[in-house]
Every structure is written in structure tokens, then in C-alpha cells.
KEFI-113758 format. One record per residue (C-alpha): residue number from 1; x, z, y. Coordinates in steps of 0.1 Angstrom, whole numbers, m for minus. Example, Ala and Ser with C-alpha at 12.3 -4.5 7.8 and 13.67 -1.06 7.14 Angstrom:
! residues 2
pos  px  pz  py
1  123  78  m45
2  137  71  m11
This chain:
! residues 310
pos  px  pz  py
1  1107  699  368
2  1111  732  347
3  1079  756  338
4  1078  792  344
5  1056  810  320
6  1046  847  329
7  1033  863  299
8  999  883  305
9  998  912  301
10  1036  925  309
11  1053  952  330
12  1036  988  336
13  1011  1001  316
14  987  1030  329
15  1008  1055  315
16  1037  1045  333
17  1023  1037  364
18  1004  1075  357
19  1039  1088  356
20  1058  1072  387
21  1027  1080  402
22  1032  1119  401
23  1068  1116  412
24  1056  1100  442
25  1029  1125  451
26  1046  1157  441
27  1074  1145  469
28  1051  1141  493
29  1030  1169  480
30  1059  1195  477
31  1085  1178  499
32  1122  1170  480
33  1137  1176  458
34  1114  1175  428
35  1129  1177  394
36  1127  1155  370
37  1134  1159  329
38  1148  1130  319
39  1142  1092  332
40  1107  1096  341
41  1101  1061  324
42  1130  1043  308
43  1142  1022  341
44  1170  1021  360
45  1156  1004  393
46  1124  1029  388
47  1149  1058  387
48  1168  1051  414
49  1143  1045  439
50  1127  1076  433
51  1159  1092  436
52  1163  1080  468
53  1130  1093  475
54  1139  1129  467
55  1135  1135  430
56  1162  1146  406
57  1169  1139  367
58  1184  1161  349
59  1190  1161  311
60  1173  1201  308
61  1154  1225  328
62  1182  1253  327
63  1199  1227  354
64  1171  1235  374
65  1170  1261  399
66  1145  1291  390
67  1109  1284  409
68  1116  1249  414
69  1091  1221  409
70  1097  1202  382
71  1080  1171  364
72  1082  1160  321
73  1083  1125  316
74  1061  1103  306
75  1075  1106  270
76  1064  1139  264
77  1083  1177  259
78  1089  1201  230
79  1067  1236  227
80  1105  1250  233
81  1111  1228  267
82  1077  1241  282
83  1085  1277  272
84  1122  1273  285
85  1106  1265  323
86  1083  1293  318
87  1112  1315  315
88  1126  1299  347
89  1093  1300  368
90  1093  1266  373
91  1061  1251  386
92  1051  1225  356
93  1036  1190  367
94  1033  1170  327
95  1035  1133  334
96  1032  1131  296
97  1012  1096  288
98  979  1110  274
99  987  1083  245
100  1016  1106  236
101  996  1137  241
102  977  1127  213
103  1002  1118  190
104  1010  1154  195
105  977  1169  188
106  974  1147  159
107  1006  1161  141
108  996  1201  153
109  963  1190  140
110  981  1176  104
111  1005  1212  103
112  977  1233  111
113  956  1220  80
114  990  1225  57
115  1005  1188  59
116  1036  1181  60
117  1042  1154  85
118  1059  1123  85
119  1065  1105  123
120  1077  1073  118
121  1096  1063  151
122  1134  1064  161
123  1153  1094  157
124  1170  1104  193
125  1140  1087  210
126  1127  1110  237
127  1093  1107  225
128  1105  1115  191
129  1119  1148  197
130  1096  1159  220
131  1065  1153  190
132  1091  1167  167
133  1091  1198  185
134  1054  1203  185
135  1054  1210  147
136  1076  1244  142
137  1077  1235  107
138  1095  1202  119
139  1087  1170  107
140  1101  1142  88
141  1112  1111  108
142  1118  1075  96
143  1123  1046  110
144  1126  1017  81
145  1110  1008  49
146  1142  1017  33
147  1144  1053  43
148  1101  1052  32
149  1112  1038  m2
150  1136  1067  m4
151  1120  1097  9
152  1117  1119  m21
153  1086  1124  m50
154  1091  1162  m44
155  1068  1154  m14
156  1045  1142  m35
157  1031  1175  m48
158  1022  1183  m12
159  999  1174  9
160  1018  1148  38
161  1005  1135  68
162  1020  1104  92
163  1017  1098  131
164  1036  1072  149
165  1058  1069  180
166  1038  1048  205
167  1062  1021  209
168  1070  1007  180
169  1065  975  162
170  1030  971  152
171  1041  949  119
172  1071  969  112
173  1050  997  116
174  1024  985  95
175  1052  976  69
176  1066  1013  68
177  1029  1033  64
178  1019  1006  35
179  1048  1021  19
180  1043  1054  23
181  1006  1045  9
182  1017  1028  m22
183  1042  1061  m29
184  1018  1087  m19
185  979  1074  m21
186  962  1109  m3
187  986  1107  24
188  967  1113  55
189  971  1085  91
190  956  1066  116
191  972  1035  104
192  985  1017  137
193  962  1034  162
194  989  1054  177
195  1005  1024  190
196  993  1026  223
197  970  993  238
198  997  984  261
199  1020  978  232
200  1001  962  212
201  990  940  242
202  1026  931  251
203  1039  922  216
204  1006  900  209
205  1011  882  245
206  1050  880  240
207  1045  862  202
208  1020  835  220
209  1046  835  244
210  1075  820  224
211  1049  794  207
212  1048  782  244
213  1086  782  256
214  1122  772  247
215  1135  808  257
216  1120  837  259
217  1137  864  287
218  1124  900  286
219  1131  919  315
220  1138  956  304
221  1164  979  301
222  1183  986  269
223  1174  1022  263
224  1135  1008  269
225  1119  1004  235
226  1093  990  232
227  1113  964  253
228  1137  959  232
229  1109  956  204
230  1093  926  228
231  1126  907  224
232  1129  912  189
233  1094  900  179
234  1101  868  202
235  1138  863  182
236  1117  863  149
237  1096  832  156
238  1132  816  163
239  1128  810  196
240  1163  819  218
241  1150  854  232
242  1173  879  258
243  1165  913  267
244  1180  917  303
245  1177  945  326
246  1176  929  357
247  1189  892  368
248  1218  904  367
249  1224  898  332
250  1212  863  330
251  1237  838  315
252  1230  806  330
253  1239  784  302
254  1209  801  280
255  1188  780  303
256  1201  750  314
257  1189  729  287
258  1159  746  286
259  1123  730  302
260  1103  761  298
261  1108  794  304
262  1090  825  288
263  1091  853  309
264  1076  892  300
265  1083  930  311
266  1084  959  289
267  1057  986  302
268  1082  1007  324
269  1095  971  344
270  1083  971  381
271  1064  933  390
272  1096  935  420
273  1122  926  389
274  1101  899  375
275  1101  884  414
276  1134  887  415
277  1143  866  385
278  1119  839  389
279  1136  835  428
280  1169  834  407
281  1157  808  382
282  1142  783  410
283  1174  788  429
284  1197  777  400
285  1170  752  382
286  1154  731  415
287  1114  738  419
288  1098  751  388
289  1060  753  382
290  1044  788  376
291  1021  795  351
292  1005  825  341
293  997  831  307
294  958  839  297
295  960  868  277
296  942  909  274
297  931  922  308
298  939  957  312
299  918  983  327
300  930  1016  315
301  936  1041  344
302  947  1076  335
303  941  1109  359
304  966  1123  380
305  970  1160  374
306  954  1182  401
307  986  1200  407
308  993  1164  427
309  966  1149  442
310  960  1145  475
């Protein structure tokens, strides 16, 4: 008989379930539709049932029709995305994860004092641009140890500051800012705090994971990073890992062979997609035993914003 292995903790965090949250109630709240700017949290079966709900995404708020409601994701907005809705009267509700928030304050906190800051995440990354654009001097993104080897020594003459996107690989992570304080020793950072707890959580449960299983799967979808960051810390300890977005994408030959099977959720997977694939993998592998994984309790809860509550 096969073995299930649900990782502990996996799927949302507070700041996701924060987010969906004040979708939810501004709908009910304000009555459809409610605007959206962009995915709320990087999920395609999260986006489409609140879709169906009565919120819509759009890409940026000049598709939205003047004094409409509309919400930021949970990723966070530029300074120049909250003034544009001002200029369109649009009723503001931040979903921003509070995590995030700080990151922001941190880097207007580093500009303010004359730093020039460094943000090491992935360029294009919502959360990214939207700290990027907090800093009206701009900031300097990297996202390898390559591109930290390489920034330039002109930099060193000035006084430079890091923060972190939240989702990133705590060792790469780690990896990057020793760099940058071997090359520049008064740089100024909160070393890996700005990873938020929930990824931090997920990589550490996801690495005792794969000690435990022949295949790791982690459900997530591919624009999801710090899914896609789970799968690739499982493929390192050379167990066979897959990022899928749903059951869809299972190949059933990855498990056939396979006695036990690892299973974890990036923070923005609903619990209903993990259900789904463990019905999937007991219909195609006989009766499997469950076992859930002891690992970190969460017990973070962030406020909704008074705009939304009931």
C-alpha cells in the first residue's frame, strides 16, 4: 500500500487568506463588481472563483471605471498606482500583506536616510515593482550571486542599503546578501528577516519533506513563486520533485513506481486542490495511507481593513 505524506505547514498563509478575505467581503460589502489589480494572489482556481463571485482583474486602474471600488493585491502597489486611483476617485481597499508593507517602509526608511537601495528579488515580480516604486530614486534589483558579484565598486563610495522580496529562497537569499557583505562591509539589511514566516515555514517543512518521500509534488501555479521556489529546494536534495497547478498536470508514470508520496502547497493554494489530488492519486494507486507531517504551527492572523468588515 502507497503513503501520502502532507507536508505541515503548506497552502495559505495569513496574508493570503487576509487578501481573499477582502475580496469576499467588499462583494458582499459593496455588491459586484469589485475591481481587482492584478491576481489578488497568484492562483488560477482562487481567481476564478472569485470572479464568478463578482470581482474583476484587471492589469491597471485606468481600466477601471471612475468611483469604482477597487482592491491591490496582496503583493503590494507603487506610490504612482495609488496616486493614479486617486485621480480616478476610486474607493481604495489595500489587500497588501502587512509582510510586504514592511518591506516597503524599510526601503522608504533606507532612501530617506540617503541609501541607495538594493532589493534582491525577481525583476517583473509584482511585488518587485510595486517596492520598486516606493523609492522615487528607484532601486537596484538582483536576483543572483552573479549579478551581486558584478554590481559595480562605484557603489561603494555610497552609502547602500538591501531589503528582500518576501518569497524568495532563504539559502539563495542568504547566498546573495553574503556577497554584497563581503563587496560592501557598511551595507545596511535585515539579513533574511524579510522572508516572510510562511516561507520560511514552507521551504523548511518541504526539505524534511523530500528526506521522507520518493517524489515530491507541489501543488502551485507557475507564475506562484515562492511555489516554484518549494519545488526547487525539494529537486536539490535529488529527490524527483513537480510543480503542478492542479491534478491536471500530473503524469502518472512519475508515480507509479513510487511508495511514497510528498505532497505541499505554495501559500496562495486553496486545501480544495490538495483534496483533489490525493482523490486522484488513491483512484489511480489502490488505497494509500495519509500521513500528516509534524512540522511549525501557524498562528498569524492579520486585520481586515475597516473599509470591509462587517
Amino acid at each position: 500500500m502507497k503513503k501520502i505524506i502532507l507536508a505541515q505547514p503548506r497552502g495559505f498563509c495569513a496574508g493570503v487568506k487576509r487578501a481573499i478575505d477582502i475580496v469576499e467581503k467588499a462583494i458582499k460589502k459593496f455588491g459586484p463588481p469589485v475591481y481587482v489589480r492584478h491576481e489578488i494572489v497568484h492562483n488560477k482556481h482562487v481567481v476564478d472563483r472569485l470572479s464568478k463571485m463578482g470581482a474583476i482583474f484587471v492589469d491597471e486602474v485606468s481600466q477601471i471605471p471612475k468611483n469604482s471600488h477597487v482592491i491591490f493585491s496582496a503583493h503590494g502597489v507603487s506610490s504612482k498606482v495609488e496616486l493614479d486611483s486617486q485621480k480616478r476617485s476610486l474607493s481604495v481597499v489595500d489587500a497588501t500583506c502587512p509582510l510586504v508593507k514592511k518591506v516597503h517602509l524599510e526601503a522608504i526608511k533606507y532612501a530617506g536616510n540617503g541609501h541607495k537601495v538594493i532589493l534582491v528579488g525577481h525583476k517583473g515580480h509584482p511585488e518587485v515593482e510595486g517596492t520598486s516604486g516606493r523609492v522615487s530614486e528607484g532601486l537596484i534589483v538582483i536576483e543572483t550571486e552573479e549579478q551581486a558579484k558584478k554590481l559595480s565598486l562605484k557603489y561603494a563610495s555610497e552609502k547602500l542599503a538591501y531589503v528582500t522580496q518576501t518569497t524568495l529562497s532563504v539559502d539563495d537569499t542568504k547566498d546573495i546578501i553574503k556577497v554584497l557583505k563581503d563587496r560592501f562591509p557598511s551595507i545596511k539589511g535585515p539579513d533574511t528577516k524579510d522572508i516572510c514566516y510562511a516561507t520560511q515555514n514552507r521551504q523548511k517543512a518541504v526539505r524534511k519533506l523530500a528526506k521522507l518521500s520518493d517524489i515530491v509534488l507541489v501543488l502551485g501555479n507557475e507564475n506562484s513563486s515562492n511555489s516554484i521556489r518549494l519545488a526547487e529546494i525539494s529537486s536539490l536534495t535529488g529527490v524527483p520533485s513537480y510543480r503542478i497547478s492542479n491534478v491536471d498536470e500530473v503524469d502518472y508514470e512519475w508515480i507509479k513506481d513510487c511508495n511514497i508520496i510528498g505532497i505541499t502547497a505554495g501559500a496562495s493554494t486553496p486545501e480544495v486542490l490538495v483534496d483533489e489530488l490525493i482523490i486522484y492519486l488513491k483512484s489511480k494507486c489502490g488505497e494509500a495511507s495519509i500521513e500528516i507531517m509534524e512540522g511549525e504551527e501557524e498562528k498569524v492572523e492579520f486585520k481586515i481593513p475597516e473599509k470591509v468588515a462587517m
